[in-house]
Each structure stands twice: as structure tokens, then as C-alpha cells.
C-alpha positions as CSV (number, residue, x, y, z in Angstrom):
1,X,51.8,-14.6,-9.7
2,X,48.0,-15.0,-10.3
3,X,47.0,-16.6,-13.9
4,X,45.4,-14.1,-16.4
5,X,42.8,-16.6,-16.9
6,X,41.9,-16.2,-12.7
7,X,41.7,-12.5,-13.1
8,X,39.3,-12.9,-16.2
9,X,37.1,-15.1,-14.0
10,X,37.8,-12.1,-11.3
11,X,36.8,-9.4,-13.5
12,X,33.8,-11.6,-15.2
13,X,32.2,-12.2,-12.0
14,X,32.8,-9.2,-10.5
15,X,31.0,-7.5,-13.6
16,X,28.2,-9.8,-13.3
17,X,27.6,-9.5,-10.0
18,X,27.8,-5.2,-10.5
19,X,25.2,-5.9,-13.5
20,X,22.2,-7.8,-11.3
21,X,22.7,-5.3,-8.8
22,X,22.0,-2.4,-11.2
23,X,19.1,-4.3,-12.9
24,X,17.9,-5.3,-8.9
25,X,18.0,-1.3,-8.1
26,X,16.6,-0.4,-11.6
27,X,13.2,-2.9,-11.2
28,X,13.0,-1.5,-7.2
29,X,12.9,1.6,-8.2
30,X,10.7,1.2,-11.2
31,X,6.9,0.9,-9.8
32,X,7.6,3.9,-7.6
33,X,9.0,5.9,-10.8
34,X,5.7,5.1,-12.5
35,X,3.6,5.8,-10.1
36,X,5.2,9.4,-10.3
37,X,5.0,9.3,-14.1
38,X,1.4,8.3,-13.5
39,X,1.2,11.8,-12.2
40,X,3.5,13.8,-14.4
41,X,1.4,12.2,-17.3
42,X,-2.2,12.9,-15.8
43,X,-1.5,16.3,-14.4
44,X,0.0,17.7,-17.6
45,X,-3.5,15.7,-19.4
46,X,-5.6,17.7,-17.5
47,X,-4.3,21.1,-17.9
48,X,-3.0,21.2,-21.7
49,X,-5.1,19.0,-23.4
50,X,-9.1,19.4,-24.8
51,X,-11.5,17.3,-23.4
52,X,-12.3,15.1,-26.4
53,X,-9.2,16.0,-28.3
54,X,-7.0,13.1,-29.6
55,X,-3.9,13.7,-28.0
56,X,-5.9,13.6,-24.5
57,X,-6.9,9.8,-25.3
58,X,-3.7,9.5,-26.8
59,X,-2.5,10.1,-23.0
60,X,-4.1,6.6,-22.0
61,X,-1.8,4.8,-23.7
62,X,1.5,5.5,-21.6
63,X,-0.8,5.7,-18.5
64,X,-1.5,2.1,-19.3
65,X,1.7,1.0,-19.8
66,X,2.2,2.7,-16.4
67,X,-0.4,1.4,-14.5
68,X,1.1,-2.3,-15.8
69,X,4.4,-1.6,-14.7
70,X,3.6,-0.2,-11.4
71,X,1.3,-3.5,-10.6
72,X,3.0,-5.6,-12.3
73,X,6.6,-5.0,-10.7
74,X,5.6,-4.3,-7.1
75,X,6.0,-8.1,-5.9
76,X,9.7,-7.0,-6.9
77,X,10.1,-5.1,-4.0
78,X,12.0,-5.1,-0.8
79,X,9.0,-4.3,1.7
80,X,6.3,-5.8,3.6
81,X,3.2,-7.6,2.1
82,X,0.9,-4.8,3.0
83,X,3.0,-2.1,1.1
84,X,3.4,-4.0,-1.9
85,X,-0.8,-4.4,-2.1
86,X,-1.3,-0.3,-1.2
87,X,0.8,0.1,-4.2
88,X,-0.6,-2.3,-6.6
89,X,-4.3,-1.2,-5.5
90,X,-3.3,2.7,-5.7
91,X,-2.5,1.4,-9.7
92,X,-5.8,-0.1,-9.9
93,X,-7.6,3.2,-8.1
94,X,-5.4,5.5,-9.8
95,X,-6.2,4.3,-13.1
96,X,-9.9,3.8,-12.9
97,X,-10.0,7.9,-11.5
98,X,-8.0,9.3,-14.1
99,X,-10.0,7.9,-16.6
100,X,-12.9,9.2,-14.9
101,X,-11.2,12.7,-15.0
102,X,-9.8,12.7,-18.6
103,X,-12.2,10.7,-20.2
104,X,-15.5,10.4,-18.9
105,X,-15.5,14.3,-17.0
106,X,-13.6,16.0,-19.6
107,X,-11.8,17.7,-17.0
108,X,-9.5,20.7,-18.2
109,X,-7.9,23.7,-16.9
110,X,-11.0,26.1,-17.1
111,X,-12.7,23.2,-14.4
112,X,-9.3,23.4,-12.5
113,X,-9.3,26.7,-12.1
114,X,-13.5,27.0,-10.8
115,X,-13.5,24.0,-9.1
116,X,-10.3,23.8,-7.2
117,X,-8.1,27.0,-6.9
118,X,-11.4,29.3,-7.1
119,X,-9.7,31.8,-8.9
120,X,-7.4,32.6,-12.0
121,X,-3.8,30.9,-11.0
122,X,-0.9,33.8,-10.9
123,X,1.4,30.7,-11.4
124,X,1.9,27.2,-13.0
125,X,2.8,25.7,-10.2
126,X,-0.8,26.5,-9.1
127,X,-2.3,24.8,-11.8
128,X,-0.2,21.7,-11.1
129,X,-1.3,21.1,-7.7
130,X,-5.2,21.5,-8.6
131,X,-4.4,18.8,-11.1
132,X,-2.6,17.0,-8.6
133,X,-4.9,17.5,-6.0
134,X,-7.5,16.2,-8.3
135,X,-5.5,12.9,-9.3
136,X,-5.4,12.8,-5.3
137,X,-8.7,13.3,-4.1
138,X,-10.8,10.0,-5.0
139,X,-14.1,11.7,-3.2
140,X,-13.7,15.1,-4.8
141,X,-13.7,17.0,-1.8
142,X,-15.2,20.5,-2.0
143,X,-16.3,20.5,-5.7
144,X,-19.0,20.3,-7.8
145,X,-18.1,15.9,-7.9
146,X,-18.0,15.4,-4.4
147,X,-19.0,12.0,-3.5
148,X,-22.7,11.7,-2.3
149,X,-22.6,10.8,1.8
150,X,-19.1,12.1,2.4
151,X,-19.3,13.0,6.2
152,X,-19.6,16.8,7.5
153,X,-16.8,17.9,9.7
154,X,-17.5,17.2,13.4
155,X,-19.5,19.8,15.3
156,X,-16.2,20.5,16.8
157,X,-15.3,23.1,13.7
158,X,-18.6,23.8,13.5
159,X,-18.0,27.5,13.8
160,X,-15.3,28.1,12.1
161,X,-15.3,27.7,8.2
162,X,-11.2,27.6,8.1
163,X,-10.4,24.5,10.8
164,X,-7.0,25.8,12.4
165,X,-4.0,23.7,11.4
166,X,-2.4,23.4,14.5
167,X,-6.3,22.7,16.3
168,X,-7.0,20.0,13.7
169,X,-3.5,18.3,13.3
170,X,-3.5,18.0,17.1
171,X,-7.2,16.4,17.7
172,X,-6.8,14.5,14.3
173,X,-3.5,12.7,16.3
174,X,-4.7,12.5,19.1
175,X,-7.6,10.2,18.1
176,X,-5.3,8.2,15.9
177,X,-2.9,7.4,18.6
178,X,-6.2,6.2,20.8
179,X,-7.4,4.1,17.7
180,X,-4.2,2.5,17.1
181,X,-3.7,1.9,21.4
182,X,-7.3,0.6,21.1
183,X,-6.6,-2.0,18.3
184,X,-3.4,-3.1,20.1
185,X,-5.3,-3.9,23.6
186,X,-7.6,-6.1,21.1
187,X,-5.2,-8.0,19.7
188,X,-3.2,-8.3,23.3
189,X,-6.8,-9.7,24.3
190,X,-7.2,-11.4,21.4
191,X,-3.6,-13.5,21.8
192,X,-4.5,-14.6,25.0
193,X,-7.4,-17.1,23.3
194,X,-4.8,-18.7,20.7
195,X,-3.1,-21.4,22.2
196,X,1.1,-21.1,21.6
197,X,1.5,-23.9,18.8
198,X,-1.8,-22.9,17.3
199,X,-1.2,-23.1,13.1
200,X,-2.7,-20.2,11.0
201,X,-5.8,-22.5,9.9
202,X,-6.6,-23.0,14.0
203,X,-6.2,-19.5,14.9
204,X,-9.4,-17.3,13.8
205,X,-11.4,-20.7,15.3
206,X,-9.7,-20.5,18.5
207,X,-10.1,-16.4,18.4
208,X,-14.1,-17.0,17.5
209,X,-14.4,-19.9,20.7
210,X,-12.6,-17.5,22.9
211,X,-14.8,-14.6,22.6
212,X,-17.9,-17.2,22.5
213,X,-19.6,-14.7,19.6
214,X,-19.7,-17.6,17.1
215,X,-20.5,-15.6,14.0
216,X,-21.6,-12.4,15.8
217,X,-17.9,-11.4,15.9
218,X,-17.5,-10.4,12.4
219,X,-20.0,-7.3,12.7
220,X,-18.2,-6.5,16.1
221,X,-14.6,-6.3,13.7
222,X,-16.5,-3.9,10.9
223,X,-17.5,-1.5,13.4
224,X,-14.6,-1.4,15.2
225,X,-11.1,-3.0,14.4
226,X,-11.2,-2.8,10.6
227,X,-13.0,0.5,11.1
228,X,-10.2,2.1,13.8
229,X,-7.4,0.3,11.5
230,X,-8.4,2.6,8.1
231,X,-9.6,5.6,10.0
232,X,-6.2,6.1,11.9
233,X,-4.4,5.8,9.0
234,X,-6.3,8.1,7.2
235,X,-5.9,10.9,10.1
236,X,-2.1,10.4,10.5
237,X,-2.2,11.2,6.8
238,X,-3.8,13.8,6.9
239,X,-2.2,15.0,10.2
240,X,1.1,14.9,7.8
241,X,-0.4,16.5,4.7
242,X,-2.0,19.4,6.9
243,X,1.1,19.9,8.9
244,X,3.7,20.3,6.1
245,X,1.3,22.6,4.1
246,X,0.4,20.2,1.4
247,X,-3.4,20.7,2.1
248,X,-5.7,22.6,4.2
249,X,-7.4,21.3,6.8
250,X,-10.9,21.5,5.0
251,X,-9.3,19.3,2.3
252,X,-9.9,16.0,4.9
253,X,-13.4,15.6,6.3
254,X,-13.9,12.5,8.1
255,X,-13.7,9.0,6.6
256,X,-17.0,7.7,8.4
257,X,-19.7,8.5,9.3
258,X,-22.0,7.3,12.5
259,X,-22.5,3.8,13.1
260,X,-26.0,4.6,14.4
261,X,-26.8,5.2,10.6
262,X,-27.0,2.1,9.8
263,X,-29.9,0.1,9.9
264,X,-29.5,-1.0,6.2
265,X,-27.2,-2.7,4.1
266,X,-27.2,0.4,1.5
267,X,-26.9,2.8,5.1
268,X,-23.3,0.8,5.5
269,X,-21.9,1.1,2.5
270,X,-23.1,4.0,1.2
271,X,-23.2,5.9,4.0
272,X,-21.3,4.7,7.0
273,X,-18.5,3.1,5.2
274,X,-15.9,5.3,3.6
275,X,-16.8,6.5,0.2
276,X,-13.6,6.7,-1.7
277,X,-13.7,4.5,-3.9
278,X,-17.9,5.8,-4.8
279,X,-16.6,8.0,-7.4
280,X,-14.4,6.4,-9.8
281,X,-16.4,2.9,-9.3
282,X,-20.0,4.8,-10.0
283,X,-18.5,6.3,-13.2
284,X,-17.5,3.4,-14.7
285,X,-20.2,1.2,-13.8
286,X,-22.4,4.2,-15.5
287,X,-20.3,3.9,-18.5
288,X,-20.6,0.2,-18.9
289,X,-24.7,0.4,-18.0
290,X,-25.3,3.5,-20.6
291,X,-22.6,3.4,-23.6
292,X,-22.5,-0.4,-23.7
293,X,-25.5,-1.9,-22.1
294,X,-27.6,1.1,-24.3
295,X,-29.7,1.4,-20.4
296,X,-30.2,4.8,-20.6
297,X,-33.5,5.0,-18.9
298,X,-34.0,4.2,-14.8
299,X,-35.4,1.3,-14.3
300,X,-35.8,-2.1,-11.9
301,X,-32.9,-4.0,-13.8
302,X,-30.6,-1.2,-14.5
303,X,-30.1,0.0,-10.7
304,X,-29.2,-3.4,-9.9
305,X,-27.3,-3.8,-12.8
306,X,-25.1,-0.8,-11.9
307,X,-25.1,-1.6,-8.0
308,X,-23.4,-5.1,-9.2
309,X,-20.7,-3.4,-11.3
310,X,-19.3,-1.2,-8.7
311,X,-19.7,-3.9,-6.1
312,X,-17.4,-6.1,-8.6
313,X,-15.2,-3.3,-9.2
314,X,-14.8,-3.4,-5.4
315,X,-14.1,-6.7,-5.4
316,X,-11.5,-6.6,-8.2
317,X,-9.7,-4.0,-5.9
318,X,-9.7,-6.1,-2.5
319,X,-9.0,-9.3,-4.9
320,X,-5.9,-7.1,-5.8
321,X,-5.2,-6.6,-2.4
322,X,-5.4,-10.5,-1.3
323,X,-3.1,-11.4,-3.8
324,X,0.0,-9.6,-2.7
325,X,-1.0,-10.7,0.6
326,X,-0.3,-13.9,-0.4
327,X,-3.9,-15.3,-1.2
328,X,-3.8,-17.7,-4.2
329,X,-6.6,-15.8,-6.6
330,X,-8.7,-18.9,-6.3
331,X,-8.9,-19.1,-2.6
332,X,-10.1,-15.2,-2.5
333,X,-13.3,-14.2,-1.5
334,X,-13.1,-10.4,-2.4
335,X,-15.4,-11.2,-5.3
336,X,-18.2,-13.2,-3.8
337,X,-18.4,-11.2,-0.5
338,X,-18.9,-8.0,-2.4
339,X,-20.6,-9.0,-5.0
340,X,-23.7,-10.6,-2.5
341,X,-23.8,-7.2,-1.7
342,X,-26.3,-7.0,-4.9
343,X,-28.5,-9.9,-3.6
344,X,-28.7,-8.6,-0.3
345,X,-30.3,-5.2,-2.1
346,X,-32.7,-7.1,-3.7
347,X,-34.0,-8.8,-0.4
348,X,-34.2,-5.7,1.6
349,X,-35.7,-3.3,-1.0
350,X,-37.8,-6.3,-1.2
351,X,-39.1,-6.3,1.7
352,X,-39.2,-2.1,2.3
353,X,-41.6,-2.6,-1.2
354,X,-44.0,-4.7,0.3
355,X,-43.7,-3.0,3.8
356,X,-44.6,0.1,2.3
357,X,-47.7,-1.4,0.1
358,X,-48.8,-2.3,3.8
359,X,-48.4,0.8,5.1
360,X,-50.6,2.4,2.8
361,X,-53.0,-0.1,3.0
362,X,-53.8,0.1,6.9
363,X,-53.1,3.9,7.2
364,X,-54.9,6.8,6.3
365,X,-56.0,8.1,3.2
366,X,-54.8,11.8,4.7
367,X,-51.2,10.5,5.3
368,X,-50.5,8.8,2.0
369,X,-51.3,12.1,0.2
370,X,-48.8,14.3,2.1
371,X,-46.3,11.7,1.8
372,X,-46.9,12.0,-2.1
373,X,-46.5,15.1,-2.2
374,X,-42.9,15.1,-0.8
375,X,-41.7,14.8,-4.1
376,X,-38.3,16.0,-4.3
377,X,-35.9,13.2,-3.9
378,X,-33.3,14.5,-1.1
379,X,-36.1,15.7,0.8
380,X,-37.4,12.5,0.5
381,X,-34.8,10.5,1.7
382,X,-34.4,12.9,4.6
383,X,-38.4,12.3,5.8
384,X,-37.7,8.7,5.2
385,X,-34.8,8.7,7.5
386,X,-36.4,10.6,10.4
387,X,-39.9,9.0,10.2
388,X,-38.0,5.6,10.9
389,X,-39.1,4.4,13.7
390,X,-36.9,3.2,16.5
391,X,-38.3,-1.0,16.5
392,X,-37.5,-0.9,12.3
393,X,-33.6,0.7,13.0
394,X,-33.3,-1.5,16.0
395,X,-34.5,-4.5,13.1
396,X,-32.6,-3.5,10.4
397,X,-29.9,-3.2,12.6
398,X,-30.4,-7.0,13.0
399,X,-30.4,-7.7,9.3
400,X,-26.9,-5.9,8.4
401,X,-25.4,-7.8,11.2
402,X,-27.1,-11.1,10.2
403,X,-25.9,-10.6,6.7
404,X,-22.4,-9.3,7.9
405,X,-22.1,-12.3,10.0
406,X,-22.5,-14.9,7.3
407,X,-20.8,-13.4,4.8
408,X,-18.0,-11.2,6.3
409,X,-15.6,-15.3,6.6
410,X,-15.9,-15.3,3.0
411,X,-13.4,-12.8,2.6
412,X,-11.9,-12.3,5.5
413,X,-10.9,-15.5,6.8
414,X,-8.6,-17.0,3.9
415,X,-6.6,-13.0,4.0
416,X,-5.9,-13.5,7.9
417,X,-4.7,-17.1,7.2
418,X,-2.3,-15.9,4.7
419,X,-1.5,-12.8,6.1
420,X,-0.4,-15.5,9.0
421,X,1.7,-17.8,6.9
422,X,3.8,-15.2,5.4
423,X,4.0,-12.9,8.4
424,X,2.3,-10.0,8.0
425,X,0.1,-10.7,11.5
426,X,3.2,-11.2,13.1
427,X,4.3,-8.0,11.9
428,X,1.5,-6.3,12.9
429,X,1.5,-8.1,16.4
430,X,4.4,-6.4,17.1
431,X,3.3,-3.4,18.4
432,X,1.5,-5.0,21.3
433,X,4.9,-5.9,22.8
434,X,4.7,-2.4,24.0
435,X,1.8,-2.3,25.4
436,X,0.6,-3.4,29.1
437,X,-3.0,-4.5,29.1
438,X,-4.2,-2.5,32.6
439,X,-2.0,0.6,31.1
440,X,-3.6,0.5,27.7
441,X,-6.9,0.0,29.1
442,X,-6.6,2.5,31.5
443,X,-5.2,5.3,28.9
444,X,-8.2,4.5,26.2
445,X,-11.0,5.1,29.2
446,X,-9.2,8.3,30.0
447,X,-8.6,9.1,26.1
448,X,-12.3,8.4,25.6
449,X,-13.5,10.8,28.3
450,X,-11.3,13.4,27.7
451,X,-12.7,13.2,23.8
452,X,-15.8,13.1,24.1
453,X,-15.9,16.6,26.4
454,X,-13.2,18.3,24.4
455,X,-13.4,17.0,20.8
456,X,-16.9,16.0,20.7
457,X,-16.5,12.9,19.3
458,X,-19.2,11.0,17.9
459,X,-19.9,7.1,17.2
């Protein structure tokens, strides 16, 4: 016969045991629950409250205790390094555009209904997925706040002003599955310049030595691995969100544009680069320059004033990011990478200032007076883009990948180190296990030809 006293102990440990699971299920569950009440809370925000009424800043109070759970808890979770950081940056990004929408805008249901439906909604569930859409669309496609420099749709839609689902989903697929085949043939190339014992400190020299770039291959990465790596998750997104009938296909334009836009540093981020994060990050840095800084006129200091907060914003985020990857917060260089951004602003306008005082030194008189009277701004910037001549792209072109070059290890070496200690590159190096070199190769010259006469794909 068992003692009472053993079945106590039974029951005791038994009860314990049932009572960290719960509380292990309750905190796994608990950033994804606020990330929904993030929603909930926002989208009911936007269509039943004032703009400027109490009970809409009220709102901010519970989205900031949600925000603090839903960063705060995601280490907590049972997945991969890289899910934990989309989570805790979609906190960050999430908070930062509702603000934007609540506060700042004074977004309501009269904007929801003229900006995104385009009509008077026959039903509430219409009015909840504007709101939603708005919470979900960081560049405010196909409203009034669409981010300045989001890319057109390729010519391939040009003539039709609906993009079929079935047209879209399948080329929006089809050029993810050659981005993602194209990034696993690099890394299969790049293994085979990492010698086997190599420790995550010797393996991005051993990678640099291989390829015999020296610092050159950092700007080779930004236009193509990191780019392919973000723009083929994007289009399986979307390729899902389409697809299932979530969104229309004119809801996702591309994420970048061409990479022969860039002879400037402002060209790469503020018009190559993908402009998500533009329009939360402008609004706040124009809230901190105007309201606090009392900056209310344009002038030299206050552009780069505001070019440095959304640049540190920007940091912030990524600084986010190499955290849960596993970067100790003092070994990040999210901050100082984007943040140069600023001082490499100041050098080139710089030098376009004195360029131009050149200019209308040595030419003539005639020209200088029909460039002044070009004075609307976008047309402007348009003439200024054409009349570049093809020495000062092929030039400038020079100076973003000089600056990319020095700066880019800043911030990218100490995330691939850790990212190598705690796994996550041998996560990701998985997928070439699949892959035969001469295959892969073979499939993405094939894949490329057959886009570019088809889908008239562009650089």
C-alpha cells in the first residue's frame, strides 16, 4: 500500500508540473494575442473615435501596454531567432504607424471611407478591413499618404488598370522561387571559400578572401543577396494575400525600384531601397523637428536635422532586430551605420552645391535663366534627373559604393557572426542541401531569359 504522504508528493508535483505548463502556453501565446489586440484596439480607434477627442488618445494607453508585451515577451517563444525579431520589430513599426494614423493624421471613418473603400461601406465588416488595411499598409498604397518613390507596377500590367489575380500571383512566384534559387547558388558558392573548422569570427574574412573583392563585396550584397532576400519575401506574401482574396493585386506594387537609379546616396534610400518604413519614420521625425524643436520653417539645419531622426529611427528598428538575433546591444552597429547616412548627405549635397555654383559660372548666361525658370519642384527633380549626364551617374555610382563599402561591416558583420553562433546561418544554409550547383545555375539562366521576354523584368 503506497503512503498518503507519497501520493501528496504525487499529486503536488503533478499539480506543479500542470501549473508551469499552463503559464508556459499562457506567455507563448501572449505576444501573438497582443499583436491581434494591437489591431482590435487600432481598428476600432480609427472608425469610432474623433480625431482629437480624448478617448482616441486615451486608446494609446492599452496600445502601449500592448506594444510592451508583444516585444517584451517574444524572446519567450518556441521559434527561430529570425521570427522572434519580425515580431518584436512589427511592435516597434506597428506602434510608430498607428500613432501616425490616430494621432498625428487624425484618421477617422469619413478618411476610411474616401481613401480606402471609395465609396459608402453597405457593411461593418467593410469598414474594418479599410481600418485594417490601413494598420497594414506602412506605404499607404493608393491613397492620398502614399509614400513618395514607391515604384510603379512593371510595364508588364501596363495596360490593364486591374492586374489579373491569377496573371500576377503566378509571375509574382515565379520570380520569388528564382530569387530564393539565386540566393541559394550564392551561398553554395559562397561555402565552398570557408574552410570546414572555420569559427563564426573567421568566416565573413575567409568569404571576403575568397571572392578577392576586399571591401567591394558589401555593395555587390545590397544590390543583390540582401535585396533578392526581402523582395522574395515580400512577393510570396503577397502571392498569398492576393491568392486567398485578402487584397487585390493593385494593393502590392513592387518593393524596389531600379538599381540604375542610383547614383546618389539619397537615390538608394529614398528611391531604390524599399520605402516602408518612409512613412511612419518621416512623421515622427516631423513631429519631433516642428512641435518640439519649434523648426517650423525650411531651412539648412532643419533638413538635416529631420534626415538624422528618421535615419535613427531606422536604426532603432534594425538595433531591435540584432538583438533577438543574438547581438549584445553594445556590439550593434544598426545605429552608427544608419545614422552616417546623415554625414554622408552633407558631403554629397556638398559637393552638388559647389558643382552647381561651377556650373553657372562657366556656362551661359541663356541656360542659367531657363533652368530658373523651372520652378516647380517635381518638375525640377525630374530635369535634374534626365540632364544627368552619364560620366556624373557612372561617378556617383562610385561614391555610393565607396561609402557602402566602408560602412556596410559596421552593421553587418557583428549580425552574421551571431546569427552564426546561435544558428540561424545554419538554418538558413539549409536550403542549399537541395540544390546542385550546375542545376541551379543552369535553371536561373533559363529563369532569367524566359523573364525578361515574358515578364519584362527590369533591374
Amino acid at each position: 500500500m503506497i503512503p498518503l504522504t507519497h501520493l501528496w508528493d504525487w499529486d503536488l508535483a503533478a499539480t506543479t508540473s500542470l501549473h508551469s505548463q499552463s503559464v508556459r502556453v499562457l506567455l507563448q501565446a501572449l505576444p501573438y494575442s497582443a499583436l491581434i489586440g494591437h489591431y482590435i484596439v487600432s481598428s476600432v480607434s480609427l472608425i469610432y473615435t474623433r480625431r482629437d477627442s480624448l478617448s482616441r488618445r486615451f486608446s494609446l494607453l492599452p496600445l502601449l501596454f500592448l506594444f510592451i508585451v508583444q516585444a517584451s515577451l517574444s524572446p519567450l517563444l518556441s521559434i527561430n531567432r529570425i521570427g522572434k525579431a519580425c515580431l518584436a520589430m512589427a511592435a516597434f513599426m506597428n506602434l510608430l504607424h498607428t500613432f501616425n494614423l490616430l494621432i498625428l493624421l487624425g484618421v477617422d471613418a469619413a478618411d476610411i471611407e474616401n481613401e480606402v473603400l471609395s465609396r459608402p461601406p453597405t457593411y461593418m465588416y467593410e469598414k474594418v478591413a479599410g481600418a485594417l488595411y490601413l494598420l497594414c499598409s506602412y506605404r499607404g498604397i493608393r491613397t492620398k499618404w502614399q509614400a513618395k518613390n514607391t515604384p510603379r507596377f512593371p510595364s508588364f500590367f501596363e495596360y490593364s488598370k486591374d492586374p489579373n489575380p491569377l496573371q500576377f500571383c503566378v509571375r509574382q512566384g515565379a520570380i520569388a522561387v528564382w530569387q530564393l534559387l539565386a540566393n541559394a547558388v550564392i551561398l553554395l558558392y559562397l561555402q565552398n571559400g570557408v574552410p570546414p573548422k572555420s569559427t563564426c569570427v573567421q568566416v565573413i574574412p575567409a568569404v571576403v578572401e575568397f571572392l578577392g573583392l576586399k571591401l567591394a563585396v558589401w555593395p555587390v550584397a545590397w544590390l543583390s543577396f540582401f535585396r533578392m532576400l526581402i523582395d522574395s519575401t515580400y512577393r510570396l506574401v503577397s502571392v498569398v494575400s492576393v491568392a486567398t482574396g485578402i487584397s487585390a493585386p493593385t494593393h502590392w506594387p513592387p518593393a524596389f525600384n531600379s538599381i540604375l537609379d542610383v547614383w546618389t546616396l539619397r537615390r538608394f534610400w529614398g528611391l531604390y531601397w524599399h520605402q516602408w518604413m518612409r512613412w511612419p519614420f518621416t512623421a515622427a521625425a516631423t513631429l519631433f523637428t516642428q512641435r518640439v524643436l519649434r523648426m517650423s520653417r525650411p531651412a539648412f539645419l532643419k533638413r538635416y536635422i529631420h534626415t538624422f531622426c528618421v535615419f535613427t529611427l531606422s536604426g532603432l528598428l534594425h538595433l531591435v532586430n540584432d538583438i533577438f538575433l543574438g547581438v549584445p546591444w553594445q556590439q550593434s552597429g544598426s545605429l552608427l551605420f544608419f545614422c552616417s547616412f546623415t554625414l554622408g548627405f552633407v558631403i554629397e549635397d556638398s559637393i552638388k552645391a559647389l558643382w552647381v555654383r561651377f556650373e553657372r559660372r562657366s556656362e551661359p548666361k541663356d541656360l542659367g535663366e531657363v533652368s530658373m525658370q523651372m520652378n516647380h519642384k517635381g518638375q525640377a527633380a525630374k530635369a535634374t534627373a534626365r540632364s544627368t549626364r552619364v560620366w556624373q551617374k557612372v561617378l556617383g555610382a562610385f561614391w555610393v559604393w565607396s561609402w557602402m563599402s566602408v560602412t556596410t561591416p559596421v552593421y553587418v558583420v557583428p549580425m552574421i557572426q551571431s546569427a552564426c553562433h546561435h544558428g540561424v546561418v545554419s538554418d538558413m544554409l539549409q536550403i542549399t542541401q537541395y540544390v546542385d550547383p550546375g542545376m541551379g545555375v543552369l535553371a536561373l539562366g533559363i529563369g532569367a531569359l524566359f523573364f525578361w521576354l515574358n515578364f519584362r523584368v527590369a533591374l
